[in-house]
N, C-alpha and C positions, 0 to 999 in steps of 0.2 A: 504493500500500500504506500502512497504517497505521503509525504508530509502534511499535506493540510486534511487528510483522511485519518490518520492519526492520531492527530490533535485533537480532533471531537470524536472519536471510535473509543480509544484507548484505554487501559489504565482502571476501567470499572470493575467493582467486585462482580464475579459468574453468577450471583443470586442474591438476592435482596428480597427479605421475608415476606416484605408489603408492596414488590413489587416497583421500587421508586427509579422514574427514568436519570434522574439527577444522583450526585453523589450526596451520601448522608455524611453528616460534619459526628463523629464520635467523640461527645465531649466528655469523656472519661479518663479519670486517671489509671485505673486496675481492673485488671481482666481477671476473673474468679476461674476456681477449678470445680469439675464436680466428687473427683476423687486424690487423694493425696499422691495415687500413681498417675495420675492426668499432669498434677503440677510438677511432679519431679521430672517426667518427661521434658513439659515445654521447658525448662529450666534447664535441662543437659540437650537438647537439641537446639535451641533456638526458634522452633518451627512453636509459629501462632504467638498468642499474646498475652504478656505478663503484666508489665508497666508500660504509660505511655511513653516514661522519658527513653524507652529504647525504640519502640514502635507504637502505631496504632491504624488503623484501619484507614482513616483518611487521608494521613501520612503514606501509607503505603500506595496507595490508587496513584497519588503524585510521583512517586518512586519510580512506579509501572510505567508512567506516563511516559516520563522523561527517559527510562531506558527505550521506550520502542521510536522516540524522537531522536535521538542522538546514537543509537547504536551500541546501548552499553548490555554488559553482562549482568551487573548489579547499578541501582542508585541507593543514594541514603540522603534525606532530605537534613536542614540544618536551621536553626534559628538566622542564623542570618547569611550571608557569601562568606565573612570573615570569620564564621566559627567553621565553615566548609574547609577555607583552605588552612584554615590552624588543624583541625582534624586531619586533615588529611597528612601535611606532615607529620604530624606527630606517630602517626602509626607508621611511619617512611625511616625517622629519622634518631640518633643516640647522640648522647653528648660527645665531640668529638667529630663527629659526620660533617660534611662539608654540603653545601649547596652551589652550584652555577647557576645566576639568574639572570634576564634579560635587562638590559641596561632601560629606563622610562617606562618601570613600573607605575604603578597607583599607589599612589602616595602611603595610605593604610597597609596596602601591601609590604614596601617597605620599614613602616613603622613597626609591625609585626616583626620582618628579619631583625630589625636592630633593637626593639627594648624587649620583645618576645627569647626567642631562636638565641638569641645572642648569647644571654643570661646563662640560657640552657647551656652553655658549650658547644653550639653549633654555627662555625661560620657560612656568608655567603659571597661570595665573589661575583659583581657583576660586569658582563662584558657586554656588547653586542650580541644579539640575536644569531649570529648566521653561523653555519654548523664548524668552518675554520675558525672561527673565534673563540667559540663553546670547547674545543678542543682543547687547543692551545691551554683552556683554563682549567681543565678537569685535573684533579690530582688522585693518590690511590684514595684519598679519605672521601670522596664525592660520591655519594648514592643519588642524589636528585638533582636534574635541568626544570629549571622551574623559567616559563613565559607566557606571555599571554596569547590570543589571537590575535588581538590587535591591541599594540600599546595606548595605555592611559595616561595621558593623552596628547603623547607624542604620533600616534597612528601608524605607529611601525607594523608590520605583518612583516611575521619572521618563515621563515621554511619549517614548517611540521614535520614532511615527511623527511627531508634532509635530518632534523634534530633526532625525528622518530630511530632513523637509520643507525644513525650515530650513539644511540643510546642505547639500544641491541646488542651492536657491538661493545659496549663500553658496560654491558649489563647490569645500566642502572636504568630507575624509571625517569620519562619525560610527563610531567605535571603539568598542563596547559590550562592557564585561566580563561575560560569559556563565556566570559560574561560579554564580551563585546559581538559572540558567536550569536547573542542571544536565542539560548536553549536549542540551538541546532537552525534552528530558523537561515542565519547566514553560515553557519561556520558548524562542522562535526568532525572538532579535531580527533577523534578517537578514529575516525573511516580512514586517517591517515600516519595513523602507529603510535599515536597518544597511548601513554598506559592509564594516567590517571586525570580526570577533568573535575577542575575547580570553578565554581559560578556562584553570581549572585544572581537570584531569582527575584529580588526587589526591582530590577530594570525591567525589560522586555516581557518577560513572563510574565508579572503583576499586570505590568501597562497602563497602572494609574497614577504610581507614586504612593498605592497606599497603605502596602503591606512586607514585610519584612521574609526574605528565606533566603537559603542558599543550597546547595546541593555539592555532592561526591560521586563520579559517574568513573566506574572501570571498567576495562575490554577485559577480555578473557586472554591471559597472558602466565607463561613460567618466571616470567623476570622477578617473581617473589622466594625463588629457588636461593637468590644469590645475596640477601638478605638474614644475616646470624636470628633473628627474633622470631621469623617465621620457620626454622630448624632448630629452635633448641624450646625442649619440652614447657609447658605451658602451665598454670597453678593444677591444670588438673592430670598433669604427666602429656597430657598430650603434644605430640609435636605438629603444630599448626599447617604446616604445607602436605604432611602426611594426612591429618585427618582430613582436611577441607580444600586442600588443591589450591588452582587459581583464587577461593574463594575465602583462604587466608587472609587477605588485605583485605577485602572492604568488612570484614568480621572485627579485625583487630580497629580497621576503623568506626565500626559503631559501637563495641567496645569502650573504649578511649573516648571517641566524642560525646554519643549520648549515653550510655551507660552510666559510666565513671565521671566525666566532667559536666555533660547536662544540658548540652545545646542543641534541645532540643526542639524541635517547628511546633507549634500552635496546630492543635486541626482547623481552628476555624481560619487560622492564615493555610493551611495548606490546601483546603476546599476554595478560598478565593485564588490560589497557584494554580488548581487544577482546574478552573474557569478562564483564569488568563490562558495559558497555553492554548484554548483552543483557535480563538483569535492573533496566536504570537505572529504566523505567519504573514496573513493579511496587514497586520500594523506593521510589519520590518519592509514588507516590502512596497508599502505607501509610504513609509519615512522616509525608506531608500532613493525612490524616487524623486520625492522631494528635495530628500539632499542632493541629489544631482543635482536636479534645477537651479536650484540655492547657488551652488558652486560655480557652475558656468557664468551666473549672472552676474556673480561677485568677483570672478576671476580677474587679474588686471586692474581692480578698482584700487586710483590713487591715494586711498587713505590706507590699504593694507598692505604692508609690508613682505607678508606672505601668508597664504592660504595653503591648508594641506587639506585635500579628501583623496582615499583611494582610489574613487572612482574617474578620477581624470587621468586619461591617458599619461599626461607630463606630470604626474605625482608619483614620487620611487617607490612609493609603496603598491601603485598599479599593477607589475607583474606576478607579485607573491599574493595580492587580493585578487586575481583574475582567478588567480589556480585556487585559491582556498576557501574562496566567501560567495555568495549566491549570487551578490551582487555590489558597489561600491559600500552600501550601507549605507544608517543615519549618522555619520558623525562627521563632522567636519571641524576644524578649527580654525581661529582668525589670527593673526598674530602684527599688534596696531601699531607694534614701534616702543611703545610706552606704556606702564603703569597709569599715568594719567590719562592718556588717550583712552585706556580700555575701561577707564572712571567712567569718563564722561558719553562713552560709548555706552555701557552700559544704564549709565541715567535716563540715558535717549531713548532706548528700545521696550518698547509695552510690552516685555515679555518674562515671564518668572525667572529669577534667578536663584537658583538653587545645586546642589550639590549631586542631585540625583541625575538618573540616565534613564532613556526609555520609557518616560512617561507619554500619554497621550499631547502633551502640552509640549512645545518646544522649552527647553529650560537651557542657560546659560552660565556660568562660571567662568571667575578669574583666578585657573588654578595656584598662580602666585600666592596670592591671598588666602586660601580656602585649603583645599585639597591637599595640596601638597608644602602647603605652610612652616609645617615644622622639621621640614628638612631644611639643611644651609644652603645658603644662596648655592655653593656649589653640586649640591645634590640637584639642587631645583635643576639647573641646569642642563645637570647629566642625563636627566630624565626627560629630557625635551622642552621645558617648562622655562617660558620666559617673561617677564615684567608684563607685557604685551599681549600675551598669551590670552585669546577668547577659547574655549570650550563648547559647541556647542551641537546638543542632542537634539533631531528634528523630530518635531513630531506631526500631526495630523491635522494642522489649520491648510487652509488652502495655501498653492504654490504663490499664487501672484500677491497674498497679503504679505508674506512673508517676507519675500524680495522687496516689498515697497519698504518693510520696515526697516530692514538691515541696512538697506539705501539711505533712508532719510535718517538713521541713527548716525549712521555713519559721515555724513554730512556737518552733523552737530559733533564728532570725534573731531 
């Protein structure tokens, strides 16, 4: 089936007592046994349900969803994108353990490696995206290449399956932040040797701004063979790659995340996740659109200094977004010269300025200021981030309001 067949097919429970076409929000914490061998079972297997903070019914249907969208073996849904990609390393990673990460991450992302990860005893060295650079930087202590699909919000799109390639051989996992993919819609890093995909589900998949998730999506892979945690026996003797195979890691990942630390999704946020997704498609590629328009018309315009969208031919990131995204996408950036330019630029423009992505609303940021704030000027930097720097998410008002606005703000820049 297709992707837009998917999105509304997907993901429902096989029987529903009373018959309901819609998913039921299960607002419960504990799931009861009828006999003390029913509960010892669910409790040495894993199979069906105990507490919410590991699973629950509503949660899982979104689970469902987002595996037959993106191609994965297993998902595990998350309170939010940033307890996805802390989970997710953490079941990856030991004190000691090195990361390679792409240089113009997301700022949170970053702030994680360095007052998170860091503490821990785990460094991360960031170079360039591209799979001779990634090399050059691995050392014996590196188990994870950790990048995005498309840089935030520098818009770089690096080589997946080049890194994919490269990580095979070097038989550690590649971790791609999926949230600019949003939810498969543009981007299925896993269709291109991804092992592990990290996402916020608050952008694209919500689609309003108005609710909080994130997710953990894994292909079905041996690369957890070459990992000491998943070979040495477990609290309860067992040895993890022996008893559950590929399906060690995202075990130890829910585990670790929701088990033991707690970051755990809302069903009534997860029932509104698994309503956005079914419209994810149709919004990514009216935004896309849009932003094309957007770009062409602003292209050249003497107040901007430079414009990056992938989808313009003369944009470096054009050939790595032809091969890996559905289409240029909604993101574009402005870059106006000046902190104060992109002030007064942004006073000009009726339009929300906010922090988020993939809202139905176009939303705006100057990630100097915001986002990426509390790096130093020289991180900002390194991450693409400049004084000047506009950010901006298109979303679903018509093309030609939108070009008039950016026009006449810009005029007042």
């Amino acid at each position: 089936m297709k992707y837009e067949t998917l999105a509304v097919l997907s993901g429902f429970p096989e029987e529903d007592p009373h018959g309901a076409v819609g998913l039921p929000i299960y607002a419960v914490a504990a799931y009861g046994f009828k006999t003390l061998e029913e509960g010892a079972e669910r409790f040495a297997s894993g199979e069906g349900y105990v507490y919410a903070r590991q699973k629950d019914p509503t949660g899982k249907a979104l689970e469902e969803r987002l595996k037959a969208l993106e191609g994965g073996m297993e998902a595990l849904v998350f309170a939010s994108g940033q307890a996805a990609t802390f989970a997710a390393l953490m079941a990856l990673l030991r004190p000691g353990d090195e990361v390679v990460a792409a240089k113009g991450l997301f700022g949170q992302t970053i702030g994680l490696f360095q007052q998170v990860l860091a503490p821990m005893g785990i460094r991360v060295r960031y170079v360039e995206p591209e799979p001779d650079r990634v090399r050059e930087a691995l050392t014996e202590k590196t188990r994870a290449i950790f990048v995005e699909t498309m840089a935030n919000p520098a818009l770089v799109v690096p080589d997946l399956e080049g890194l994919a390639s490269l990580a095979e051989e070097k038989a550690m996992a590649l971790v791609v932040d999926n949230t600019f993919g949003a939810a498969g819609a543009l981007a299925k890093p896993l269709r291109w040797g991804g092992h592990v995909v990290v996402e916020s589900l608050t952008k694209w998949a919500s689609g309003h701004g108005s609710v909080l998730g994130g997710a953990v999506l894994v292909r079905e892979t041996g690369i957890w063979q070459n990992y000491p945690q998943f070979l040495e026996p477990d609290a309860r003797g067992q040895v993890p790659w022996e008893a559950l195979g590929p399906r060690c890691y995202p075990e130890r990942v829910r585990t670790l995340g929701l088990s033991l630390m707690g970051m755990a999704l809302s069903p009534f946020n997860a029932y509104l996740l698994f309503q956005g997704l079914e419209t994810v498609a149709l919004r990514v590629g009216r935004m896309s659109e849009t932003a094309h328009r957007l770009a062409e018309a602003l292209k050249g315009h003497p107040k901007i200094q430079s414009l990056r969208y992938p989808g313009l031919p003369e944009d470096p990131a054009y050939p790595m977004a032809r091969k890996y995204l559905a289409s240029g996408g909604p993101m574009l950036t402005l870059d106006l010269g000046s902190e104060e330019a992109a002030s007064r630029f942004l006073k000009a423009i009726p339009l929300p300025k906010a922090a988020n992505l993939g809202d139905a609303r176009t939303l705006l940021v100057h990630p100097w200021t915001t986002t990426h704030s509390r790096l130093s000027e020289e991180g900002r930097l390194q991450a693409g981030v400049t004084p000047g720097l506009v950010r901006v998410s298109v979303g679903l008002e018509d093309p030609e309001d939108l070009v008039a606005w950016f026009r006449e703000a810009l005029e007042g820049a």
